[in-house]
Every structure is written in structure tokens, then in C-alpha cells.
N, C-alpha and C positions, 0 to 999 in steps of 0.2 A: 253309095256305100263304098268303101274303100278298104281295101282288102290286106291283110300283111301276106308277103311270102312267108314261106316253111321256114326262107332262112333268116327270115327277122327274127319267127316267132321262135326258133328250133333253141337246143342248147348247143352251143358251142363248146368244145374242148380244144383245151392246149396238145397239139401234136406228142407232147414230149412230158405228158401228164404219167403218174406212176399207176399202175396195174392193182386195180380192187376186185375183191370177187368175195361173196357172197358163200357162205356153205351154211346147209343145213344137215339135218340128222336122217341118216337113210334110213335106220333099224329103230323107230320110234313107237312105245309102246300106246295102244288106245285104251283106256285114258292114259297119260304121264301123268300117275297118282301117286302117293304116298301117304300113307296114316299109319295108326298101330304099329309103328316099327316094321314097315312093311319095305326093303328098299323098292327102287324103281330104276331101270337101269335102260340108257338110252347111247346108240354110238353114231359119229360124224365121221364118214370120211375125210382126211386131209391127203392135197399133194405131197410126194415128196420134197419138194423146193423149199421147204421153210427157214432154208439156211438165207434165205433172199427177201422173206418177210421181213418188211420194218416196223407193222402195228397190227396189233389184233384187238377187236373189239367184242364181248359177245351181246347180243340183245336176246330177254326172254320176259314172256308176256305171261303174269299166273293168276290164277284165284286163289288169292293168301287165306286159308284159312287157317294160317300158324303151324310152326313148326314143334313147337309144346318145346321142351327141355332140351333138342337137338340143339347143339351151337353152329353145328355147318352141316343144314339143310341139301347144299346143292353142291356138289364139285366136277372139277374137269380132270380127269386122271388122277385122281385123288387128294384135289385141290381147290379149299373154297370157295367159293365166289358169291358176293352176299346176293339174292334175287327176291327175298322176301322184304315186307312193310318191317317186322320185328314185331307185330303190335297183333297179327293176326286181323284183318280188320274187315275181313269177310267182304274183299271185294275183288277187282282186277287190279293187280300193281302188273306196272311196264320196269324193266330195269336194262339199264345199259352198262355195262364193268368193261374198264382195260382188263386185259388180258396178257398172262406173264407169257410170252411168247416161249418160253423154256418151257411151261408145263403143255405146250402141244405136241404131238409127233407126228409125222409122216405113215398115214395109214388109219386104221383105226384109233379111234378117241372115245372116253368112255366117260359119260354125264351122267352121276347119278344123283337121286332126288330121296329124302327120308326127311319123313314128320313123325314123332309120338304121339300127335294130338287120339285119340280113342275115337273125336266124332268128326272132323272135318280133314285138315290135313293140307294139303300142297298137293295144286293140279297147274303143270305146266299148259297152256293153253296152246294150238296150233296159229304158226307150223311150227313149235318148238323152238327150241334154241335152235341160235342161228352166230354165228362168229363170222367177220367180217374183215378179211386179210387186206393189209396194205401192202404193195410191194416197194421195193427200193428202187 
């Protein structure tokens, strides 16, 4: 048998690779639900250093049960972001959206979630939204 080292099999990085980091939502509600016009309101800490980010990414994992007549279901500081199928389609949708690095601040961040639907609605799934900083 013939064996690899750690360092064949390892991941390598470039020395001189830019700075990612990963945030989630400290204050997340169980469930992150919305129906009935009911909002749902969830916050992220952010560092202050955002003047140094150069991309932001957010992923969020839901059970689309439709947003009914809402046009913007989910936002970040009071700002869109599509996360839903459109179609309701009573399953798990994954979504990944650039992220306008202006609509984030330093500090708290506030995600909220609203469906009309009367009988299903929009369930963000854990761990929640999650945005994903690039540095420069």
C-alpha cells in the first residue's frame, strides 16, 4: 500500500491570497418564518473594516412556500435580495446573490423576511443566512 503525505493530499494556499471570512446571524429567530403578513426580523454582526472589503456574497437555504403578493420577501438593511423560487414550489431552494457591499454596515445588520401567503409562507432554513466577505 502506498501511502500520500498531508502535504500531497492537503490544500495549498498562495501566501499572498486575499482575506475571506464567513458571518452568520447571532440573533436568529426559531423558526425564521413568515406568513400572514407577519415580518420576521433577524441581525448579523459585521466588522468595522468594510471599507477594505472588495466582495460580498450572501447564501440562504429556505422552504419556498411562496411569498403570495409580497415583491421583496427578504432584505438586508432595507434592501432586496431575491432568495425565493418565485413559483412557491413547496420545496428547499438554495440561493446565492452578490451583495451591494453599500447596503452593509459596520455593526449590526438587519435581514428581514415577510410572506402574505395565509397557509405556508417562507421558512429560512439553518444556519441562516450567512454573507461571505472578500477582502482586498
Amino acid at each position: 500500500i502506498k501511502y500520500r503525505t498531508p502535504v500531497t493530499d492537503g490544500l495549498i494556499f498562495p501566501r499572498n491570497r486575499p482575506r475571506v471570512m464567513l458571518f452568520y446571524c447571532t440573533d436568529l429567530p426559531r423558526p425564521f418564518w413568515s406568513r400572514d403578513k407577519k415580518e420576521s426580523t433577524a441581525l448579523m454582526l459585521l466588522p468595522g473594516d468594510l471599507d477594505k472589503v472588495e466582495s460580498a456574497v450572501l447564501y440562504v437555504r429556505i422552504w419556498d412556500g411562496g411569498e403570495g403578493e409580497v415583491e421583496e420577501p427578504f432584505k438586508i438593511n432595507g434592501h432586496a435580495y431575491p432568495i425565493t423560487s418565485g413559483k412557491a414550489i413547496h420545496d428547499v431552494v438554495f440561493t446565492r446573490n452578490k451583495v451591494d457591499i453599500k447596503h452593509l454596515k459596520a455593526g449590526e445588520n438587519e435581514m428581514t423576511l415577510l410572506s402574505d401567503t395565509e397557509h405556508h409562507g417562507i421558512e429560512i432554513l439553518l444556519p441562516g443566512p450567512c454573507v461571505v466577505l472578500k477582502y482586498k
